[in-house]
C-alpha positions as CSV (number, residue, x, y, z in Angstrom):
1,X,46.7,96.5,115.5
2,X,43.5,96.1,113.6
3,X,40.5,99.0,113.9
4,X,37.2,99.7,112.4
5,X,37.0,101.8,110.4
6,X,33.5,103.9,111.5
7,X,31.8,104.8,108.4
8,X,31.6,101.2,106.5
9,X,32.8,99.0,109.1
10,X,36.0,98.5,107.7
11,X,39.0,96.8,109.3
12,X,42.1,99.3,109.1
13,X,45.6,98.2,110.0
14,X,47.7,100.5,112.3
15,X,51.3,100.7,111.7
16,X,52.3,102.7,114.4
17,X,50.7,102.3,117.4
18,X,53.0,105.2,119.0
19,X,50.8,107.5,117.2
20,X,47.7,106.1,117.9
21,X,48.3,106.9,121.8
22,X,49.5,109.9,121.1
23,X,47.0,112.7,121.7
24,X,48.6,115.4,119.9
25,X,48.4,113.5,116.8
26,X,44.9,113.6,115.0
27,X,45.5,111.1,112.6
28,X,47.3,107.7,112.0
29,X,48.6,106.0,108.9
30,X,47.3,102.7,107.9
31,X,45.9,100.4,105.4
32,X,42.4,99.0,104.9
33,X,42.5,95.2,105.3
34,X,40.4,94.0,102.4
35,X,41.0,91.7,99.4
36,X,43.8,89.6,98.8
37,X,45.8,92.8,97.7
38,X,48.0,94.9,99.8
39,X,46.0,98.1,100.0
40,X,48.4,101.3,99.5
41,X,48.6,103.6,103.0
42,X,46.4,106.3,103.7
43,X,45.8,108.6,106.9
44,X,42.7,108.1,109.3
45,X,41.5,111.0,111.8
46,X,41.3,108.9,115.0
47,X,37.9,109.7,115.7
48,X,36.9,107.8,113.1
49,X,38.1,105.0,114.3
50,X,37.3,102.2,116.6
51,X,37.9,98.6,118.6
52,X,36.4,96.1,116.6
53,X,34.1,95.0,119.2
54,X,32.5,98.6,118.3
55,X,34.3,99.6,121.8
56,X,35.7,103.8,121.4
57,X,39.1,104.2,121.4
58,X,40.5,105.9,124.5
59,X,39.7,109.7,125.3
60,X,43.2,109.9,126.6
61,X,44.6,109.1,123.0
62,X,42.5,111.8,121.4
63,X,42.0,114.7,123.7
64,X,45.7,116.6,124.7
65,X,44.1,117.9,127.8
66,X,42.5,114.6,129.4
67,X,43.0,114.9,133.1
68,X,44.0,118.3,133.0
69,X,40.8,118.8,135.2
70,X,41.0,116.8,137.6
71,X,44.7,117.8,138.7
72,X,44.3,120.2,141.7
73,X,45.7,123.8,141.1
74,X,48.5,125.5,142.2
């Protein structure tokens, strides 16, 4: 899966998408997607990132308690 990268713009290749959804996990390996080259792997904080339609990526894949408050109590 291909992001943007938010401070140039740059397109950023996710590996594993299992820990992009993940919300416990603040950042995700992947490799920019520039040149002809291979570019070597590096980690990304997720809120740097997103869709590149400019669209933010999920709140339920970065924040561990999404919903949390709007489950009634016991």
């Amino acid at each position: 899966m291909f992001l943007a990268y938010i401070p140039d713009g740059s397109l950023v290749e996710i590996k594993q998408l299992v820990e992009l959804v993940d919300p416990f996990i603040h950042s995700v390996e992947g490799c920019f997607h520039a040149g002809e080259e291979l570019q070597d792997p590096q980690l990304f904080l997720k809120r740097e990132l997103r869709f590149p339609s400019g669209e933010k990526l999920p709140q339920c894949w970065l924040d561990p308690g999404y919903g949390r408050s709007a489950q009634p109590g016991p």
